[in-house]
NUGU-527760 format. One record per residue: x, y negated, z of N, C-alpha, C in turn; residue in one letter. Coordinates in pm, whole numbers, padded with zeros to 5 digits, always signed. Example, Ala and Ser with C-alpha at 12.3 -4.5 7.8 and 13.67 -1.06 7.14 Angstrom:
// residues 2
+01319+00569+00780+01230+00450+00780+01320+00330+00780A+01285+00225+00708+01367+00106+00714+01290-00003+00787S
// end
This chain:
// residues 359
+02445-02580+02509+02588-02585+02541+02610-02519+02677X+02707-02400+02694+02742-02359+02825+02892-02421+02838X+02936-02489+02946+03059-02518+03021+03106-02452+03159X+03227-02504+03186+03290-02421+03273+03352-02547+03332X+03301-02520+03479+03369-02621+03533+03462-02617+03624X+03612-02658+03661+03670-02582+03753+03668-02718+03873X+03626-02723+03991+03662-02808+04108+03640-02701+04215X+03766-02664+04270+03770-02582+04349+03686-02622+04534X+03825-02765+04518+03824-02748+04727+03808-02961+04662X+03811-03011+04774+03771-02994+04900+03636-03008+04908X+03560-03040+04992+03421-03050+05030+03383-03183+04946X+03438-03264+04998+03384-03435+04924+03417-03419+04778X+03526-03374+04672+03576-03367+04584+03479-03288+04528X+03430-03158+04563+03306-03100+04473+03184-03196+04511X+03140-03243+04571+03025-03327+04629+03055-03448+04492X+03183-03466+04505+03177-03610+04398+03173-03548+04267X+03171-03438+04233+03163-03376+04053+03014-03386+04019X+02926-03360+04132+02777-03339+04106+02708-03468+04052X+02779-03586+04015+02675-03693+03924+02741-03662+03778X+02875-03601+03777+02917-03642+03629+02799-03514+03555X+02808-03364+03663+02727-03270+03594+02565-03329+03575X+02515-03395+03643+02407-03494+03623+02399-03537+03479X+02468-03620+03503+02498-03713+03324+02492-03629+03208X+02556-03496+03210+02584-03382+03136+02463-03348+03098X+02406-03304+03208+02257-03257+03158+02154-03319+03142X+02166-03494+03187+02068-03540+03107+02101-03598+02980X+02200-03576+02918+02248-03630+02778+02243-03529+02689X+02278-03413+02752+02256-03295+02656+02152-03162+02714X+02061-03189+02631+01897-03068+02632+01966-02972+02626X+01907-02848+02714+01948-02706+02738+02082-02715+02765X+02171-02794+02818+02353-02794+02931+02317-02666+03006X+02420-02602+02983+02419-02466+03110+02549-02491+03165X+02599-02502+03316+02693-02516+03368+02706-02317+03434X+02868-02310+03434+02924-02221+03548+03015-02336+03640X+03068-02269+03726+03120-02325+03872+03226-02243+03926X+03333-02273+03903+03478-02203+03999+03482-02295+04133X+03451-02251+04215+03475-02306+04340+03534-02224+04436X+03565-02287+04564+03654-02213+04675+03532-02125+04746X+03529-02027+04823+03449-01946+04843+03371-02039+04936X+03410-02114+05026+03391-02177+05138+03295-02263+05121X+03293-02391+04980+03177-02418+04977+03130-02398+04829X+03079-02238+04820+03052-02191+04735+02879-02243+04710X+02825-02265+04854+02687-02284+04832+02633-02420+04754X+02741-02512+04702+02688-02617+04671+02666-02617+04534X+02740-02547+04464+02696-02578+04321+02567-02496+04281X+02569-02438+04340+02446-02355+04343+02308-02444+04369X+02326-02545+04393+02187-02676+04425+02130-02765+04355X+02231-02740+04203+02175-02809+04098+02145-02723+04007X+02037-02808+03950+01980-02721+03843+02045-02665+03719X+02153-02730+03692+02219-02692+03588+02308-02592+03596X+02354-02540+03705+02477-02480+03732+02365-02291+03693X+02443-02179+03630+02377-02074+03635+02462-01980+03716X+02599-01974+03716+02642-01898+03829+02743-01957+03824X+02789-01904+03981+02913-01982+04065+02957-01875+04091X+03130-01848+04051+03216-01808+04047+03318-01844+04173X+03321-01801+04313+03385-01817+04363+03559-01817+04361X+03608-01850+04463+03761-01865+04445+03810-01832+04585X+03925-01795+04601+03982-01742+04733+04142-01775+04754X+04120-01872+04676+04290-01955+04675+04383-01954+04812X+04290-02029+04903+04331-02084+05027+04339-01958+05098X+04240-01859+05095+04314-01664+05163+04352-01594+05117X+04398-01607+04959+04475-01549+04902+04657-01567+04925X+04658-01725+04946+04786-01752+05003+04882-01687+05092X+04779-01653+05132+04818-01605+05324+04870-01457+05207X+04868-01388+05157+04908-01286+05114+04916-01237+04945X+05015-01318+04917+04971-01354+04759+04980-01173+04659X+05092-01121+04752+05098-01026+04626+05011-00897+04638X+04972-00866+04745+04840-00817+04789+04728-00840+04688X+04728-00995+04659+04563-01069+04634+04606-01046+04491X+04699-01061+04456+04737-01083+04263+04730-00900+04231X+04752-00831+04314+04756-00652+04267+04614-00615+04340X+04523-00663+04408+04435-00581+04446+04299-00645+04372X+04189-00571+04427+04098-00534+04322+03994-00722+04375X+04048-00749+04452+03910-00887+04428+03987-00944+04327X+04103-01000+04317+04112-01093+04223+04126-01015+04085X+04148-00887+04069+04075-00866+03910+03938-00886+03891X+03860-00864+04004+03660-00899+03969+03667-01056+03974X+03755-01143+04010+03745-01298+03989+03779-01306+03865X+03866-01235+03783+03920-01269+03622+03817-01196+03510X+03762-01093+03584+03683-01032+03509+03542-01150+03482X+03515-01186+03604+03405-01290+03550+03390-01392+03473X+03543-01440+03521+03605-01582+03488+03591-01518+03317X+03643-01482+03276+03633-01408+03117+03520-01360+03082X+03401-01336+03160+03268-01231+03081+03209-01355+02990X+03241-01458+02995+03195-01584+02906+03270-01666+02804X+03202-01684+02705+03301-01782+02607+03180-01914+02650X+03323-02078+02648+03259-02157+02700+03251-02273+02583X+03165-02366+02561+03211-02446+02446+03312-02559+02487X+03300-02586+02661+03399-02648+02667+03441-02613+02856X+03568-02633+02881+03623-02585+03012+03657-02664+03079X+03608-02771+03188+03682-02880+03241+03718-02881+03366X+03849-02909+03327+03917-02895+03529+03892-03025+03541X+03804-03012+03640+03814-03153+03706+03897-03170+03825X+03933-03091+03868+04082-03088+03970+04155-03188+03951X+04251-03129+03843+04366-03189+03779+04525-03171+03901X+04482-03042+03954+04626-02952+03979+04670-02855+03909X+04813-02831+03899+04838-02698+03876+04763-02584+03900X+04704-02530+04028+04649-02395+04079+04477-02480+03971X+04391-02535+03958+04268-02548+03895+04331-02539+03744X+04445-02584+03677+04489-02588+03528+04482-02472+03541X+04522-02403+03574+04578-02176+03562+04456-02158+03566X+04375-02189+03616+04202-02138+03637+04175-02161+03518X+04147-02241+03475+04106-02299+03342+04161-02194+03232X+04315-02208+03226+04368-02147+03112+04367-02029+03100X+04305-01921+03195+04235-01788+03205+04102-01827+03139X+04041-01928+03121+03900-01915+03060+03900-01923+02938X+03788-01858+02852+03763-01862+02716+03686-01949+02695X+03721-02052+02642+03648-02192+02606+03746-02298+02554X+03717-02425+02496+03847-02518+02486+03831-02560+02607X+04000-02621+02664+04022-02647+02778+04098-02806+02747X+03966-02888+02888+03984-03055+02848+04033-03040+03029X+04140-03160+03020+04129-03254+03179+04191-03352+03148X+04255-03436+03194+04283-03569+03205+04440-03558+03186X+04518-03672+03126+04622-03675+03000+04720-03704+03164X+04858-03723+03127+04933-03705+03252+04956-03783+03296X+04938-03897+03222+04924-04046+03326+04801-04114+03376X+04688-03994+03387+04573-04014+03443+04544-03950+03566X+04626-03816+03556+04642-03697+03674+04708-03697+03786X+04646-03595+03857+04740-03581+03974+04882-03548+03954X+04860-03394+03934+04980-03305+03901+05029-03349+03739X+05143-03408+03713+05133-03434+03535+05143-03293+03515X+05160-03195+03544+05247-03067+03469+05103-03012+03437X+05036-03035+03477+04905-02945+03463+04830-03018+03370X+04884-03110+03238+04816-03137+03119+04862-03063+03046X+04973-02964+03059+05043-02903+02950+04965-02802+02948X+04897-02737+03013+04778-02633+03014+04679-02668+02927X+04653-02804+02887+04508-02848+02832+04485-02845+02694X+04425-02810+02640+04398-02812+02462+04373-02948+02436X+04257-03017+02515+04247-03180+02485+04287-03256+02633X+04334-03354+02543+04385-03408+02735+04337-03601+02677X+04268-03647+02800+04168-03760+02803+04284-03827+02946X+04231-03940+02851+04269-04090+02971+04163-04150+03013X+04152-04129+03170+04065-04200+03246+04137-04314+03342X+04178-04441+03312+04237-04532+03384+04223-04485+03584X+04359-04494+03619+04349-04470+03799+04289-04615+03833X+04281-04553+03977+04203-04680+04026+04036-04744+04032X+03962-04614+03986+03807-04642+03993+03787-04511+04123X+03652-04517+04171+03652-04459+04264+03626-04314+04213X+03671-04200+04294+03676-04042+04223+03501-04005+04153X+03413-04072+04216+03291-04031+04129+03304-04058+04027X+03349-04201+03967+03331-04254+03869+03418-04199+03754X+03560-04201+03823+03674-04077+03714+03620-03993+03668X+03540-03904+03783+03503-03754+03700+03398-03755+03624X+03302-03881+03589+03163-03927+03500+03237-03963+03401X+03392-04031+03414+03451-04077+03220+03508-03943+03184X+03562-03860+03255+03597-03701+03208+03551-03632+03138X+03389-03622+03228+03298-03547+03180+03225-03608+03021X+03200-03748+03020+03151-03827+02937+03240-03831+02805X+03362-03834+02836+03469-03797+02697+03468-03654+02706X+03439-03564+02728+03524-03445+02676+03365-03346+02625X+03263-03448+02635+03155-03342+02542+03055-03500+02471X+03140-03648+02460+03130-03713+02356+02951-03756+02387X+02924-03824+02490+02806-03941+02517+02846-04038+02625X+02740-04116+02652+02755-04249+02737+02698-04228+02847X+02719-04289+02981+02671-04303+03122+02616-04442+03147X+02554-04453+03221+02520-04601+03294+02598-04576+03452X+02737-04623+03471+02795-04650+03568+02695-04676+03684X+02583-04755+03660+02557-04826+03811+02429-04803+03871X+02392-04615+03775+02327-04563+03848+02356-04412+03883X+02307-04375+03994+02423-04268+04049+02264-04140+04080X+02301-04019+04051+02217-03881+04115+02337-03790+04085X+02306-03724+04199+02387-03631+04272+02269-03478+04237X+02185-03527+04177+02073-03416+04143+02059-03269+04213X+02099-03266+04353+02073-03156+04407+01953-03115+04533X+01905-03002+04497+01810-02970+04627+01839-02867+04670X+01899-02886+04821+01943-02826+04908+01802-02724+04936X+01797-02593+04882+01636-02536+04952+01579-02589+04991X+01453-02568+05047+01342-02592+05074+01346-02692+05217X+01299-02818+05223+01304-02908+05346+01245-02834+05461X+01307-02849+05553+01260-02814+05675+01126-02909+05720X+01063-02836+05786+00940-02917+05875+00947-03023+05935X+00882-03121+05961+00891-03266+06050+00953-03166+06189X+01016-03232+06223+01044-03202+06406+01029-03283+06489X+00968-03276+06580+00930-03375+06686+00877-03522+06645X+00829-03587+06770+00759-03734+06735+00854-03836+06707X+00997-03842+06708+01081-03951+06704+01131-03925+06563X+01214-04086+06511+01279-04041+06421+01429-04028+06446X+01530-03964+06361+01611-03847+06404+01704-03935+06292X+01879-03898+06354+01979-03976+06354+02065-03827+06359X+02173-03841+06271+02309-03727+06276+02411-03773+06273X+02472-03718+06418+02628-03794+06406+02717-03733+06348X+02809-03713+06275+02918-03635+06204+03023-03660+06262X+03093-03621+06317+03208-03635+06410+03309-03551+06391X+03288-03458+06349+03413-03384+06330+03490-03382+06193X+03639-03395+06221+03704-03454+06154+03880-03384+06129X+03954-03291+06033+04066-03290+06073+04182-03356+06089X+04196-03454+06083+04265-03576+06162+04238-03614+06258X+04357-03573+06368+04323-03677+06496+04356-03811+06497X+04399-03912+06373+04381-04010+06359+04278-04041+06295X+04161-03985+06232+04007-04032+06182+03885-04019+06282X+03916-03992+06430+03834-03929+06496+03813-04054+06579X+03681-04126+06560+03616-04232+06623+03601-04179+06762X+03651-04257+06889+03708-04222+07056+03601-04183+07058X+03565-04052+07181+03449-03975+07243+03340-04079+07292X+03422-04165+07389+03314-04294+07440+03214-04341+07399X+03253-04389+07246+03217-04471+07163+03108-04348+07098X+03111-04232+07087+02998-04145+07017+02921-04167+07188X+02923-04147+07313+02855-04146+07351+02770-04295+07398X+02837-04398+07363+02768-04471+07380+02630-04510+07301X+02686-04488+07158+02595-04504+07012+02485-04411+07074X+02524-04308+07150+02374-04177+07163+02311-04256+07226X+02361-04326+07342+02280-04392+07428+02193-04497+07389X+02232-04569+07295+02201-04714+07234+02098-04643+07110X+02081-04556+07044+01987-04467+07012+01876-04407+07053X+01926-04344+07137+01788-04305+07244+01695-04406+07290X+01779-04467+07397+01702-04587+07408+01632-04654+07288X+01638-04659+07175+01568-04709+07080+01484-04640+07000X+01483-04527+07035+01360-04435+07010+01358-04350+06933X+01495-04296+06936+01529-04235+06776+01621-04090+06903X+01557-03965+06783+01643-03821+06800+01759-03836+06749X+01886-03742+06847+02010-03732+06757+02014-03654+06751X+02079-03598+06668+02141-03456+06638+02280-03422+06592X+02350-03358+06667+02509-03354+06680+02582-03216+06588X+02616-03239+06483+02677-03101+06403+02797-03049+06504X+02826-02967+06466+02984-02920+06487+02985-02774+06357X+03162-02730+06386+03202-02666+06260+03317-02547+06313X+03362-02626+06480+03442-02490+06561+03482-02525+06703X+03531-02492+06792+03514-02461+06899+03515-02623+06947X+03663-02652+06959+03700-02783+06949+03571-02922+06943X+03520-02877+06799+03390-03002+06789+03259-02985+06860X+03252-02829+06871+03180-02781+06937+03174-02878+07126X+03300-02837+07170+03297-02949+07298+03254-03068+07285X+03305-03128+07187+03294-03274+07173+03148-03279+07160X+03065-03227+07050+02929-03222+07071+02853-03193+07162X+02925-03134+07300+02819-03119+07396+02872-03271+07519X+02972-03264+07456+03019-03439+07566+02918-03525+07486X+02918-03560+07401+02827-03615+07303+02680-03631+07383X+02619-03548+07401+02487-03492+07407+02509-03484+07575X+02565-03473+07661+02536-03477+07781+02486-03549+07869X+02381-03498+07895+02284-03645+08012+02187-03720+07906X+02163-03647+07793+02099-03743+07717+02015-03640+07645X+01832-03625+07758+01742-03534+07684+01666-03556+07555X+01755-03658+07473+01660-03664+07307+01814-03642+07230X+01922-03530+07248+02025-03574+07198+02091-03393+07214X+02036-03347+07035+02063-03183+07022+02160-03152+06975X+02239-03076+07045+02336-03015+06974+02275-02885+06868X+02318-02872+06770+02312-02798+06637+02355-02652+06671X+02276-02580+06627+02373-02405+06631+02470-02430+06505X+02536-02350+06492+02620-02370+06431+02565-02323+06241X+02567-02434+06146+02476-02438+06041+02571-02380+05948X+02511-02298+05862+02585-02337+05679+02576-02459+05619X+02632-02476+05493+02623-02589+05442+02464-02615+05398X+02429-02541+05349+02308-02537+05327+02199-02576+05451X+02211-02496+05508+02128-02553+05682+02106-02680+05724X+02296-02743+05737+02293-02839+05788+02251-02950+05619X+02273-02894+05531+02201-02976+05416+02003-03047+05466X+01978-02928+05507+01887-02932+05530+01819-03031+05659X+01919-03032+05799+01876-03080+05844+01888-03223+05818X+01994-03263+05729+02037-03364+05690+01893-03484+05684X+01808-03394+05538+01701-03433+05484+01573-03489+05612X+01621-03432+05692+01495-03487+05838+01543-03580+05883X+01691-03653+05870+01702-03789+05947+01661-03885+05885X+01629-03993+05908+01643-04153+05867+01792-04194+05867X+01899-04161+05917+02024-04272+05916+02125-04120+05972X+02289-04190+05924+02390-04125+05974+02473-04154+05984X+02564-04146+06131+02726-04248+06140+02817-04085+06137X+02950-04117+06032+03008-04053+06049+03143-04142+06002X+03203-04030+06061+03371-04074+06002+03465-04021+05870X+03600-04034+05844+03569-03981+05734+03600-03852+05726X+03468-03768+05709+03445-03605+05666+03418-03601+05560X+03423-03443+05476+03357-03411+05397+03197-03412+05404X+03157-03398+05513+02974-03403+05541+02924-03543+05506X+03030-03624+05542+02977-03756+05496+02965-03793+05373X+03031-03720+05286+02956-03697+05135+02860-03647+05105X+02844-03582+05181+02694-03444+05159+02588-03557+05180X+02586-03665+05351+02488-03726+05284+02461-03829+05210X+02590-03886+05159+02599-03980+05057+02456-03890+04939X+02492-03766+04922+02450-03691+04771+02293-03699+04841X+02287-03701+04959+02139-03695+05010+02055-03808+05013X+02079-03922+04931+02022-04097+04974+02046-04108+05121X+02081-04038+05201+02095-04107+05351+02167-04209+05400X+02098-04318+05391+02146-04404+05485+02249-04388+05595X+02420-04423+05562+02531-04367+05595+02626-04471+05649X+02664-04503+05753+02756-04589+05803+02875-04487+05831X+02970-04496+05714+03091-04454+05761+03203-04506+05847X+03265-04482+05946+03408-04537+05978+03527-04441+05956X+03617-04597+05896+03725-04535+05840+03844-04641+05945X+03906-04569+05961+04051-04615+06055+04198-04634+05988X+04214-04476+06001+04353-04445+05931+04364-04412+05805X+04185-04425+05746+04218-04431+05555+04150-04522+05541X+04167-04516+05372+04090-04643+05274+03979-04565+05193X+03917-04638+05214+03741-04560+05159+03754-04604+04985X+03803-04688+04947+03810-04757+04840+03806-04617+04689X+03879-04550+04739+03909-04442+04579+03820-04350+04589X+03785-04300+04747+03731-04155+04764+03621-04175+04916X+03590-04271+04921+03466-04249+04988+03330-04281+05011X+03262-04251+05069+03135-04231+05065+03051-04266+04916X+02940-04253+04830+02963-04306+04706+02802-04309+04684X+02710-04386+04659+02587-04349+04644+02504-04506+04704X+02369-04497+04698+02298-04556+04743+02306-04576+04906X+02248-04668+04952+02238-04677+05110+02387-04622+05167X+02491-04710+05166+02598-04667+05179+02692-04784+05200X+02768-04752+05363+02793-04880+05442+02943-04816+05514X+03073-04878+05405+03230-04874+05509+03258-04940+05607X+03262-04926+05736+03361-04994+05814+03475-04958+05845X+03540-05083+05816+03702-05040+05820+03737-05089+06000X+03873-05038+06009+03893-05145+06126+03997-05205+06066X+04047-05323+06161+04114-05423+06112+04213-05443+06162X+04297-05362+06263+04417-05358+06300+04522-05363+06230X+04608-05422+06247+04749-05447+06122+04814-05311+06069X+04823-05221+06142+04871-05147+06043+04770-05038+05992X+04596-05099+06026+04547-04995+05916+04522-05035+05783X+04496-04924+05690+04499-04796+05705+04603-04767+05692X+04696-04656+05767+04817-04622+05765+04826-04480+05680X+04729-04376+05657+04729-04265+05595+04832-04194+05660X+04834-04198+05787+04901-04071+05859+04803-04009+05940X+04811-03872+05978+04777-03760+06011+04753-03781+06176X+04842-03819+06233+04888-03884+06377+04946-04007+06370X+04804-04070+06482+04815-04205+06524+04989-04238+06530X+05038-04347+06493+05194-04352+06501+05153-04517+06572X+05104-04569+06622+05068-04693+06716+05157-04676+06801X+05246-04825+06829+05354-04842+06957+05298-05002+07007X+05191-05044+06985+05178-05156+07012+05107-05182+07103X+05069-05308+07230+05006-05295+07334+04871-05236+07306X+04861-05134+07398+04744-05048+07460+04632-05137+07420X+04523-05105+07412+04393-05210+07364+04282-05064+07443X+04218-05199+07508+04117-05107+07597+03932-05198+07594X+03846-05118+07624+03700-05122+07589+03638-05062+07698X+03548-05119+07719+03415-05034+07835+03276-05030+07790X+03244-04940+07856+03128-04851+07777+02990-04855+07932X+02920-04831+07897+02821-04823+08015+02844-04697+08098X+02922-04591+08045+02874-04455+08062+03001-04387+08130X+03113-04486+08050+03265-04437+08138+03319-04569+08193X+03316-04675+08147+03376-04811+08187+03469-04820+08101X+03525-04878+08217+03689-04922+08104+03753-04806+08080X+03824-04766+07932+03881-04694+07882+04029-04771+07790X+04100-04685+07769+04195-04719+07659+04118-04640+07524X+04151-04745+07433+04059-04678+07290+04210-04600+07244X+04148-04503+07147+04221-04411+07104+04208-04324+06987X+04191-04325+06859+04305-04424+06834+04314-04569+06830X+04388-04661+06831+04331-04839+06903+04284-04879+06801X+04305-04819+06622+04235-04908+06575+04080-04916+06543X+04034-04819+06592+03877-04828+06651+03855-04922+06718X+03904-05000+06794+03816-05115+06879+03784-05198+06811X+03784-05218+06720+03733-05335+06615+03589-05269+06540X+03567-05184+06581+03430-05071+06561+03318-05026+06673X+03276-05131+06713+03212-05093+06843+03087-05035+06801X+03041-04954+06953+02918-04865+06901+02824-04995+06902X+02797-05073+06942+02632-05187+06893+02630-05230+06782X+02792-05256+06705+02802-05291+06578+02754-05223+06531X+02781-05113+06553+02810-04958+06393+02643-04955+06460X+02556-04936+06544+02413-04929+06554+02321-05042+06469X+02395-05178+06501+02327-05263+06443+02304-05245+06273X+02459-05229+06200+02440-05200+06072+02380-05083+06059X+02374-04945+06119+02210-04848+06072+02141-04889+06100X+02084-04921+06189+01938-05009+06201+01882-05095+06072X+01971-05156+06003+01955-05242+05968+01962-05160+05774X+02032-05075+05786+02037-05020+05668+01904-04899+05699X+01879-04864+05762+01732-04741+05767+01614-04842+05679X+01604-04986+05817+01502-05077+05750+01514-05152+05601X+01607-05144+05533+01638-05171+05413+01568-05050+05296X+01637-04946+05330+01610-04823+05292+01458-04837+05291X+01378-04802+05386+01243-04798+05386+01185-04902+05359X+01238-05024+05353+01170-05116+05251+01202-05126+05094X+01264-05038+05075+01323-05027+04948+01214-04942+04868X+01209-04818+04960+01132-04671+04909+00979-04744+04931X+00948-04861+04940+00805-04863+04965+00773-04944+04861X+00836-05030+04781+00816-05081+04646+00784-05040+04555X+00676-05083+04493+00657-05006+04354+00733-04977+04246X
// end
């Protein structure tokens, strides 16, 4: 069986398709997957074994100049590919308008989810078969009953592979074991206060463990060297592909992040993952896998799901060894302190490795 799968964007949203294509191919001998994805993280489908080529997408820079992109010659070599295949079956797992049009350019039957299961309803009218997956389970699990109805076998819900290998593991590095903070974030209401990353480095180091600080552009780039300053077991990253930083992923023991797309990546990696979440709810769409730890904060009006902190309520302030007293920012982080969020990795690494040592 060859399929066609359309999940374009975002980072976590293709990260969460990779167990249903799992299920796919271990239920059905010889599954050949293709892959419409956004160019950006084109490198991921490319990490499972099932996928044979990935078909990029250029949605998000095509925008910027649509009638350019619809008359010039890349997006006829995107339709030309999108067509060099007949599929036995085509699944948007999107479930927008712009992924339905993808689809309905492909030669294959075309399945996604019925309109009171979807995002966009208008984009079931595109579908040849259209499936009900009840709202309200978390997005891995939606796109495993999708996939599971629309080529007709069963899953075991309550075990999860993400079945990908990021190339070849990098080498042991150094004598300590090694910790990645994920910090960068586009919300300046998801962005756990600077302090508080530098305190965790500190409370790390001291405990005998390497960090290692991603960034993704200029902006995080600073923050990662405030991060890392004054603190000689504590590296800032050149600037990685997905793949790279896949890679370095695989050399830590543990990872605090907030909510990013990377923090899916190492959900898909077994890494031991303490997320914090502030101004969202982890509940539908986050983190998803083994060794896998939400903290919420608990301020009254989180989670608020705005973009910018909208807090008018007294100032709430914290001290740190490294700056003192501060005002936290956004406030509902103070209910997230760095010894907490250390204590629960600590405590989830040693779980983890007593886990992996059982027969």
């Amino acid at each position: 069986m060859r399929i066609l799968i359309v999940k374009t964007s975002s980072l976590g949203d293709v990260i969460h398709t990779l167990p249903a294509l799992t299920d796919a191919m271990q239920a059905i001998p010889g599954l050949q997957a293709d892959w419409v994805v956004e160019e950006a993280f084109a490198e991921i489908p490319g990490w499972h074994p099932a996928v044979v080529d990935v078909i990029p997408v250029a949605i998000r820079r095509w925008r910027k100049n649509w009638w350019q992109s619809l008359t010039g010659g890349e997006y006829r070599r995107f339709r030309r590919q999108l067509k060099s295949q007949r599929y036995d079956v085509v699944i948007d797992a999107q479930g927008l308008v712009k992924s339905a049009l993808i689809a309905w350019q492909a030669r294959g039957q075309r399945v996604g989810l019925d309109r009171d299961s979807i995002k966009e309803p208008a984009s079931s009218l595109l579908y040849q078969k259209r499936l009900a997956v009840p709202k309200g389970g978390h997005a891995v699990q939606r796109v495993r009953q999708l996939f599971a109805q629309a080529m007709g076998y069963s899953f075991d819900p309550d075990a999860i592979d993400y079945g990908i290998q990021p190339g070849s593991p990098l080498p042991a590095s150094g004598d300590r074991p090694a910790l990645m903070f994920l910090h960068g974030t586009t919300w300046q209401s998801k962005h756990w206060p600077l302090p508080y990353w530098q305190e965790l480095a500190r409370l790390a180091v001291a405990s005998g463990y390497e960090v290692r600080v991603s960034w993704g552009n200029l902006q995080e780039q600073e923050r990662a060297e405030a991060i890392a300053d004054g603190l000689t077991s504590v590296t800032v990253l050149d600037k990685q592909s997905l793949t790279g930083l896949a890679q370095q992923l695989q050399q830590c023991q543990g990872v605090v992040a907030v909510d990013t797309g990377l923090g899916h990546l190492a959900a898909a990696l077994n890494i031991p993952t303490v997320s914090l979440y502030g101004a969202t709810n982890p509940g539908l769409s986050g983190t998803f896998g083994y060794h896998q730890l939400h903290l919420k904060a608990d301020l009254a009006c989180s989670p608020c799901m705005r973009r910018e902190c909208s807090y008018r309520g007294q100032p709430l302030f914290d001290t740190t060894e490294r700056e003192g007293e501060f005002q936290v920012q956004p406030p509902c982080y103070r209910s997230l302190a760095p010894d907490m969020v250390f204590s629960h990795l600590c405590r989830m690494i040693t779980e983890a490795d007593t886990q992996g040592e059982q027969p």
